[in-house]
C-alpha positions as CSV (number, residue, x, y, z in Angstrom):
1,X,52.8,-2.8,51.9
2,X,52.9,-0.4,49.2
3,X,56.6,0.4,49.5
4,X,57.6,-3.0,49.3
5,X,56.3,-3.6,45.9
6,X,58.2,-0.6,44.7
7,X,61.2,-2.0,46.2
8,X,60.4,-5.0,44.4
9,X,59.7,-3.6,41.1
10,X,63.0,-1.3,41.9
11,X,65.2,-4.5,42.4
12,X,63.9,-6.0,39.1
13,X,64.3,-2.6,36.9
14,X,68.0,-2.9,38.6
15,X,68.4,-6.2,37.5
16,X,67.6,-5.7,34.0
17,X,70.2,-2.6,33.7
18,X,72.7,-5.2,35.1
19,X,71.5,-7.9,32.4
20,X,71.7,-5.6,29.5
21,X,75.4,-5.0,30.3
22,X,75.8,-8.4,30.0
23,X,77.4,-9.8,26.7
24,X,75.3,-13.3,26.4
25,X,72.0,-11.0,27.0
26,X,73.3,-8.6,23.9
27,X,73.3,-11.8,22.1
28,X,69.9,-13.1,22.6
29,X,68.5,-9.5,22.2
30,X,70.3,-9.3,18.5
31,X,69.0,-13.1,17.6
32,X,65.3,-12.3,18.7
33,X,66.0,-9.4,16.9
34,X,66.7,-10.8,14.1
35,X,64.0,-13.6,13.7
36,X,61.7,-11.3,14.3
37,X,63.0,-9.6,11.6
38,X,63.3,-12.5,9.3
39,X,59.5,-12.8,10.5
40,X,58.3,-9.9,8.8
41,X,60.7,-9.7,5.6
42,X,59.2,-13.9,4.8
43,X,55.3,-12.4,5.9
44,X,56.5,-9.1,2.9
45,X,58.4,-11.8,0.6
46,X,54.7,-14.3,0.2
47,X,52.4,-11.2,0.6
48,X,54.7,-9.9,-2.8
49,X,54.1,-13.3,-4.0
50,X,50.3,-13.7,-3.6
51,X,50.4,-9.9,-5.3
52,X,52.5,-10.7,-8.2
53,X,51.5,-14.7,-9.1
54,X,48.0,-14.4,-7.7
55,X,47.3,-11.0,-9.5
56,X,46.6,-12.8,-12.4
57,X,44.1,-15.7,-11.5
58,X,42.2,-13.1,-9.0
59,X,42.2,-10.6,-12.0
60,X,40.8,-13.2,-14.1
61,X,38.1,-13.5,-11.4
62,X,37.5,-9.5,-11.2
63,X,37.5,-9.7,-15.1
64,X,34.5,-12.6,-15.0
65,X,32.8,-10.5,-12.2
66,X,32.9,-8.0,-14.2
67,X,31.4,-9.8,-16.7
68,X,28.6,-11.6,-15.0
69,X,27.7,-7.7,-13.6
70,X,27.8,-6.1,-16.9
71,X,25.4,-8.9,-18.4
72,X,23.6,-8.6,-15.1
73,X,23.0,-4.8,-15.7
74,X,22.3,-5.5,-18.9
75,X,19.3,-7.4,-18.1
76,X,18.2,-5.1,-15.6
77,X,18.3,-2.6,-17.9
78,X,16.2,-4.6,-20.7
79,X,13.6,-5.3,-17.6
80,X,13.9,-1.7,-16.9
81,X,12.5,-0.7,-20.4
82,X,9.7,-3.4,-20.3
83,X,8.8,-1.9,-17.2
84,X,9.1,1.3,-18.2
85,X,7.0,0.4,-21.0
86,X,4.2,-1.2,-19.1
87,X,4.4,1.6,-16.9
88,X,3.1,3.5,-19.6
89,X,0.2,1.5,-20.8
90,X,-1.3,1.2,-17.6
91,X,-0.5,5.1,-17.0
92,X,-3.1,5.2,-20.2
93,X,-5.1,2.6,-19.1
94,X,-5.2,4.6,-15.9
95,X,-6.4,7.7,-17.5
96,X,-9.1,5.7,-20.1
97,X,-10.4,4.5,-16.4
98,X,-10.8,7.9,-15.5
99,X,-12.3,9.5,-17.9
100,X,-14.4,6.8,-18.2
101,X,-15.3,7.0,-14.7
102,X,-15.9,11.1,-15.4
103,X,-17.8,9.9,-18.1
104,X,-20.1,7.4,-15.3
105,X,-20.2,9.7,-13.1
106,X,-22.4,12.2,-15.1
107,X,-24.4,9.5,-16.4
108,X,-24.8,8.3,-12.7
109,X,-25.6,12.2,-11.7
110,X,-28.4,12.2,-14.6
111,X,-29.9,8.7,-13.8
112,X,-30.0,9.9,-10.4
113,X,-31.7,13.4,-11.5
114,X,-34.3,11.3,-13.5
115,X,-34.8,8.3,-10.7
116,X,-35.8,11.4,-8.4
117,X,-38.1,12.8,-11.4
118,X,-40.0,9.1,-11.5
119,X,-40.2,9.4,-8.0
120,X,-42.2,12.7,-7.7
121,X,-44.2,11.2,-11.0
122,X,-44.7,8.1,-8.7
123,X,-45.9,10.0,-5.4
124,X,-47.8,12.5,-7.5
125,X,-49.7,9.5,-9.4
126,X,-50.1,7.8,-5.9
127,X,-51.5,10.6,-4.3
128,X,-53.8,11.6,-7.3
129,X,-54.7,8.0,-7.0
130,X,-56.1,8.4,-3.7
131,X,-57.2,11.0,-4.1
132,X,-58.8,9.7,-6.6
133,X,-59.7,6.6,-4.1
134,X,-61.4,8.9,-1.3
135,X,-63.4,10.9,-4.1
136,X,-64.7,8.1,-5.2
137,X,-65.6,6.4,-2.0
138,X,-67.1,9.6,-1.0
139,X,-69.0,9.7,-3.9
140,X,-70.3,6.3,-3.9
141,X,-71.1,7.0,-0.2
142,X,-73.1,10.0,-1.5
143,X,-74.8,7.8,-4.6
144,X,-76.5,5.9,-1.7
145,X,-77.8,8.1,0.5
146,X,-79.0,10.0,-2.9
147,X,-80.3,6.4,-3.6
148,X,-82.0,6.1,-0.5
149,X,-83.3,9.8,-0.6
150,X,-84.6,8.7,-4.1
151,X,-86.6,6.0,-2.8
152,X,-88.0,8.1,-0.2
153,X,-88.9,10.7,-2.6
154,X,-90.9,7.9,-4.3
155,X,-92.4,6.5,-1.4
156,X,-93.5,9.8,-0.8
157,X,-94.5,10.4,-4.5
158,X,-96.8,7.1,-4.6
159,X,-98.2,7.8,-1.5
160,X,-99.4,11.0,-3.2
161,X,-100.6,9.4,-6.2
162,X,-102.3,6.9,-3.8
163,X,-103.6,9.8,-2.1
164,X,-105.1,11.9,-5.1
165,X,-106.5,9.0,-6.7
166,X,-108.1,7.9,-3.2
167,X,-109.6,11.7,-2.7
């Protein structure tokens, strides 16, 4: 199987060297050659044409391009400064902000320092005014059973008189 499409391939190769010694084949090989030829120097002849006639119309294009970019960078660059600018102010701003928040911060440290002082004033005054509460429900406590020692004293001290003036 395999030889016989070498053979094959062999006969055709053969018949090809036979061809080219042929003068119609010379022929055809010099016209192909030659439109193929003619091909390539027309696709040179309208690329030279497009370079040369076109040149000018696409470099009229480049030069608007150009143009339109330049203008375009321009504005960029204008937007760029306002930015830049604005940048700037709020870099300020940013710093007021934090000196101002420096600046809350130690009057939030002291109003904490003096919330905590009016809170041991507060639980001191609450305390002394329990204190003050239980002293003085232990004192009126005492008042009456001095009160009722007091009129037991004088129960006692009119049954004496009632007793001497009776003797």
């Amino acid at each position: 199987m395999f030889w016989r499409s070498t053979a094959k391939s062999r006969d055709l190769a053969d018949g090809s060297i036979l061809l080219a010694s042929q003068r119609s084949f010379r022929k055809l090989l010099l016209f192909w050659s030659l439109a193929i030829l003619a091909v390539i120097a027309t696709g040179l002849a309208i690329r030279q044409f497009e370079l040369s006639v076109l040149s000018g119309e696409r470099q009229l294009s480049f030069e608007e391009e150009i143009r339109t970019l330049k203008a375009q960078i321009a504005e960029i660059s204008a937007n760029n400064a306002v930015l830049r600018t604005e940048a700037d102010e709020l870099r300020g701003v940013i710093e007021g902000l934090k000196h101002h928040n420096g600046e809350l911060v130690a009057a939030n440290g002291q109003f904490m320092k003096a919330n905590e002082e009016l809170r041991d004033a507060l639980e001191r005054a609450s305390l002394d005014l329990e204190i003050g509460a239980v002293t003085r429900s232990e004192l009126e406590r005492q008042i009456v059973v001095l009160n009722e020692q007091l009129k037991a004293i004088k129960q006692e001290l009119e049954f004496a008189k009632a007793a001497r003036k009776n003797r």
